[in-house]
C-alpha positions, 0 to 999 in steps of 0.5 A, a space after each residue: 523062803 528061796 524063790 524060784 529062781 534061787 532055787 534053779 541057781 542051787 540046782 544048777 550048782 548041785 547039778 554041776 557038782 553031782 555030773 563033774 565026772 559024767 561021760 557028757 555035759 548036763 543041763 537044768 532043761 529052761 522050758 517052763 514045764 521043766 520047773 515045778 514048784 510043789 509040796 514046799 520043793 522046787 522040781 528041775 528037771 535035766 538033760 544032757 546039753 546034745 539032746 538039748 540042743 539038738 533034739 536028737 533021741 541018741 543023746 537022750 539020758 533015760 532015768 528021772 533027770 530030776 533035782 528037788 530043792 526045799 523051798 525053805 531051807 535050799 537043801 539039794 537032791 537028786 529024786 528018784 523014778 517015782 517022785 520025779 513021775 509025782 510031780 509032772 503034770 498029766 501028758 507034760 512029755 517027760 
């Protein structure tokens, strides 16, 4: 079993493999409410490092922004619009 922050190393890894070619720079988000473990995966959400930084809307990436990684076996991938929505808790702001 990978803990947390095993996990976040994977998806921070897979995060860099997948945006390589991105026109801007991509962050796993470090807020707490950015990371949630549920039904045997870790969820990380991302963003781009301007919004992060800055809070500017015009950096903003729209879509899920999410990397799930299995809890048990530290396999990666990227969440579609409606697994990333199941797993934020009500209101969280995402």
């Amino acid at each position: 079993m990978y803990t947390m922050e095993q996990a976040e190393q994977l998806a921070a890894g897979f995060l860099r493999q997948e945006s390589a070619g991105w026109e801007c720079d991509v962050a796993l988000i470090q807020e707490g409410r950015a990371k949630i473990p549920k039904g045997g995966s870790f969820y990380f959400f991302y963003q781009s490092v301007d919004y992060i930084t800055t809070g500017d809307d015009k950096y903003y990436l729209y879509g899920p922004n999410c990397i799930a990684v299995h809890s048990a076996t530290g396999a990666c991938r990227s969440v579609d619009v409606h697994e990333a929505l199941a797993v934020l808790p009500s209101g969280s702001g995402h």
